[in-house]
Each structure stands twice: as C-alpha cells, then as structure tokens.
N, C-alpha and C positions, 0 to 999 in steps of 0.2 A: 544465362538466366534471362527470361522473358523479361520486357520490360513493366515494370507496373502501371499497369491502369486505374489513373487512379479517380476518373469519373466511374468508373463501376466500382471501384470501392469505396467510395464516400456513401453510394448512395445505401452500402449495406451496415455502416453504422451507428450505433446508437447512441452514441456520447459526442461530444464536440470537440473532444482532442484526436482527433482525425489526422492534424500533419505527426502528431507526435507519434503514433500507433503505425502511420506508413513508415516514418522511417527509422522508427524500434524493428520492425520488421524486415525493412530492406537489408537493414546490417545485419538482422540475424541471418539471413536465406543469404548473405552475401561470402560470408565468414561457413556456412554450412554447405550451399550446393559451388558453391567458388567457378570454374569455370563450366562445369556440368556435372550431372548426379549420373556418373559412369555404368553403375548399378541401373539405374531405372531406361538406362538408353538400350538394356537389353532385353527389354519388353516389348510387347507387340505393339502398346500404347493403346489400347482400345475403350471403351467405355465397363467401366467398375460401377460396382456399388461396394458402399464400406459404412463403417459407424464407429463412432466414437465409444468407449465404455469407461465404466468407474470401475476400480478394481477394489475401491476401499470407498467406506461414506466421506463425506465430504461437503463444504460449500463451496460450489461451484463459481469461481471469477476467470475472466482472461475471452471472454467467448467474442468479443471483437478484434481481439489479436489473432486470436487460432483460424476468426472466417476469413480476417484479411488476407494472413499467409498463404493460405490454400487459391484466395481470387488470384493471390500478386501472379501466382504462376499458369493460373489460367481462371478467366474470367465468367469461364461456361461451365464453370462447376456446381452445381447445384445441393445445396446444403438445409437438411431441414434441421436445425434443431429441438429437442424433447423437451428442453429445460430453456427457464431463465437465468440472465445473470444474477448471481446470490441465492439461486435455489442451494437448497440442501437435498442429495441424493443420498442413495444406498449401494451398500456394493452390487456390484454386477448392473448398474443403470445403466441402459440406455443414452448419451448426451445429443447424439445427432446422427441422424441418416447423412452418408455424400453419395454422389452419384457425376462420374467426370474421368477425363483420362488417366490410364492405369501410371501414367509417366509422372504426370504434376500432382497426384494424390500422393505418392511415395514421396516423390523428393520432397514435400511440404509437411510430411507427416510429423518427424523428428522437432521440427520450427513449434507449427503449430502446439505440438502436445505440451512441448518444455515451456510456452507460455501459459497454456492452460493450470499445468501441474503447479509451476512456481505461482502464480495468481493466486490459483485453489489452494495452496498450501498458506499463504496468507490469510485470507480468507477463514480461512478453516479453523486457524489459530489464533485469531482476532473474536473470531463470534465464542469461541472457548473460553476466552477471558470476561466478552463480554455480557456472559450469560452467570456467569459465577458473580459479576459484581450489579447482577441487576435488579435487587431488589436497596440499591443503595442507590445516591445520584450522584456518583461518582461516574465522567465519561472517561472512554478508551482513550488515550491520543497515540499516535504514532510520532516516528523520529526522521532526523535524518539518515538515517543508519542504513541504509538502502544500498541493493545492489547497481552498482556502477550502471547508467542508463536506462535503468527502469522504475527510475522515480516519481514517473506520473502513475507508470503501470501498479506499485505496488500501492501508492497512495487511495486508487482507486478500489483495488484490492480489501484494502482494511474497511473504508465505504462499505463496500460490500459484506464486509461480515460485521457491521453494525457497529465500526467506530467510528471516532471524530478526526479529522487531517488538521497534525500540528502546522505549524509555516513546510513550506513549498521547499525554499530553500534561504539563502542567506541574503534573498533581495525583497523580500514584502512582509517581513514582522521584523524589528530590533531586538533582539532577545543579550542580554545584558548579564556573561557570564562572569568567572572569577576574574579571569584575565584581562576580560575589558573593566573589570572596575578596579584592580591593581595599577593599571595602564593610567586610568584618566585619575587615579588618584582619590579613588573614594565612590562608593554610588551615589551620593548627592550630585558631585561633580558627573558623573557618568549620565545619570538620568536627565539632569538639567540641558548637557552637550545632545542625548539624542534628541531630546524634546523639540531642541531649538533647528535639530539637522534635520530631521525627519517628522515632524509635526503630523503627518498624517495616516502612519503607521503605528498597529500597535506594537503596543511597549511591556516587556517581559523582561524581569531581573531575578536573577537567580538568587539563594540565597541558601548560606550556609547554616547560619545558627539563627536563635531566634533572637538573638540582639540585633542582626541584621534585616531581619523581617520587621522587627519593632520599627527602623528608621527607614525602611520603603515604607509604613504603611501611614506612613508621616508626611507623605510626600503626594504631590497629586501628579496627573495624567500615567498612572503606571496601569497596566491592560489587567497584568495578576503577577502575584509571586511563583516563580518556581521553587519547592521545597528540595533541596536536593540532600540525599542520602540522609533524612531525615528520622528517628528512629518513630515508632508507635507513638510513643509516651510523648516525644515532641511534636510528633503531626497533631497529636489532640490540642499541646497547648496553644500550637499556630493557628487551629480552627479557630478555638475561643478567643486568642487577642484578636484575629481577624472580624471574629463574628459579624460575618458576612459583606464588611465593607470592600474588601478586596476578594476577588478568585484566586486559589489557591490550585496548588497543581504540585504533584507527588513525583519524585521521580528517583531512580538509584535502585538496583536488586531490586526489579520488580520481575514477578515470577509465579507460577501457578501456586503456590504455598504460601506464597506471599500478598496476593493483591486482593484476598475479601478485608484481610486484618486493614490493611491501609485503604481499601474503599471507606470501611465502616467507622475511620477518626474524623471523617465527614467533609474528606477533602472534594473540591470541586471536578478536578481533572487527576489522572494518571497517567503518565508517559512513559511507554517503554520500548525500545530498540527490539525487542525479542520477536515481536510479531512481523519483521520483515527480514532478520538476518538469520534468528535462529529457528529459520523453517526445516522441513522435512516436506521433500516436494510428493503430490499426492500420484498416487500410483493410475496411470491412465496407461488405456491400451487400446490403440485401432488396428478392426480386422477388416479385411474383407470380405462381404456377405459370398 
C-alpha cells in the first residue's frame, strides 16, 4: 500500500482531528488492501472518472474520511464534491465527481464508502430523533456505546445530524454511576471524593429514584442529574423538585416511540446509545462514468 501523504491530506480537511481521521483510515485500508488489492493490479490503471451516489435519502456525514482514503492511495486524485457535510440528499443523488487512477479508486472504494455509509447512517438517525423532539427543549446526547475506534468519527456524526456530544470518553467529565457510589459508600461521600480529585471537570451523578435526586440536588458543584430508567410520571416529578436549579438528563429505553413522551416532562438532555450502535448503514454506490 502506498504510503500516506499526509501534507496533501491535511490540506484537504475540514475539521481539526486530522491525526485521528489519518490513522482511522490507515487501519481501515490496512486490514482491507493488506499486501495489495490483486483484483485492481489487473487493470490497465489509467485515468477514470467515477462519482459517488445515494441509493436511498439520507444525511450525509464521513466526507473527510471517504476524501482522505481515496488521497492515502494516491494523492492526484481529484474529487469534487456536490454536497456538504450534513447535507440532506435524495435517493439517486449525486455526492461527488472522482477523476484518478483506475487502480487506487477501486482499491479505496470499499474503505471510503463503509465510512461514508456508517457516518451517514448516524447522521441520519440522530437528525430523526432530532427533529421529532424539536419543538421541545429537550437536546439529543450521545453515548459511549460506540463502535470499537470510531469514537471520534461517530461523535462527529451525531454533530452533524444536529445533536449534542456527551463526554468523550472516561477521561474529561466524572460521571458518577451506581457502582461508583455503592463503591465510595454513598453519593455524598462519592461527589465530595470527585470534587476534591477532580475539581475542574464536570460532574454528573446518575440517579435511580427520586429520593436520590432529592439528596444530589442538595449538594453543590454537581454539572446535572442523570435520570436513569426513569418512568414518565417520575420524569415530571424530577422536573418540578428540580425546577430548574439542576440540569436534568433522561436516559434508559430511549427509542423512536418513546423520546417525544420523555422530551415533553421537560427534561433538559436525552441520552441514548441507539444513534450510534443501533444503525443501518446507508446504501451508497460508486460507478464509473
């Protein structure tokens, strides 16, 4: 496999996790064309034209992944695209003109698309949830529920279809579940120990019933409560003792049937694993003109 250049790919993208997106990609094209793409070595290699299509609607994410794949393997590939990232297409769209050898458009085709698709498919199912719960001011969040290595990629993803990015991962918010406050003996004792470890991080405590919401909302430096597996009738009464001095945040069987009822008990945040695990990757297809 050629090696990546990655002064011509920095300079073609638009977001600033640039190492992250090169070596998402390295490992996918490395695990895909492994010592050579045997198939594309029996072409002439000459210069192509080709384009990307939508085979179904969709919101479109991943378009810094798919142009980088295609530069890794050659850098003289010329790509125009039709769309922005987080446009909404139609089937049979258009996404991009390529124009480059017949050898590294193939081998990069497979890479590029299953980033496109898996992006798109977040994307796609995030602005669906987020558009059912929008006349409420309830926001989307995401989880960590993510596929193994592409935690920046889908984070970016749900962005793009018009949600909110919960923590990263397990090193830049304290989030403060059953076990860690079984562990430390109590959430006073729990909240008190992060406060003092991590002072400059927020602070998120999960919270089963509403006797325990009553005694975080008792307490100061906490970021918001997370409601977990809370029913209707209790989300309302969390809002009211809340009444607005803490941010509250929904979480547990949250699902297209489910998430106008719990936007509308007037919680602040919704969190659900669903928009990046339980996708359906978006149907794309590149031909050659």
């Amino acid at each position: 496999m050629p090696a990546l250049n990655r002064h011509a790919l920095s300079m073609s993208l638009s977001v600033n996790n640039t190492d992250a997106i090169l070596s998402s990609v390295k490992i996918a094209l490395s695990e895909d064309v492994g010592t050579g793409d045997v198939s594309a070595n029996l072409l002439d290699n000459k210069i192509i034209n080709a384009q990307i299509i939508a085979r179904e609607s969709a919101i479109i994410c991943g378009i810094d992944y798919a142009q980088t794949t295609f530069l890794a393997l050659d850098d003289q590939i010329q790509i125009d695209w039709k769309i922005e990232e987080g446009s909404r297409v139609d089937k049979n769209q258009v996404l991009c003109h390529l124009s480059g050898t017949s050898n590294a458009i193939v081998s990069a085709e497979r890479v590029a698309l299953n980033f496109l698709q898996t992006l798109s498919a977040v994307a796609t199912q995030t602005r669906f949830l987020v558009d059912k719960i929008a006349h409420t001011n309830a926001q989307l969040l995401d989880t960590r529920k993510t596929i193994p290595g592409l935690r920046i990629a889908q984070k970016q993803a749900v962005k793009c279809g018009g949600g909110v990015n919960h923590r990263m991962g397990l090193y830049d918010c304290v989030m403060l579940k059953e076990n860690h406050i079984i562990a430390a003996g109590g959430i006073n004792k729990a909240v008190v120990n992060a406060k003092e470890q991590y002072p400059n991080l927020d602070l998120i405590v999960e919270v089963e019933t509403l006797d325990q919401l009553s005694e975080v909302l008792a307490l100061e430096g906490i970021t918001r409560a997370l409601c977990d597996n809370f029913s209707l009738k209790e989300l309302l009464q969390a809002v009211a003792m809340s009444a607005g001095s803490l941010p509250l945040e929904a979480s547990g069987n949250i699902n297209a049937e489910t998430i106008v009822s719990v936007a509308e008990t007037g919680v602040d945040f919704i969190s659900t694993g669903s928009i990046t695990k339980n996708i359906q990757a978006i149907d794309l297809s590149l031909r050659f003109s």
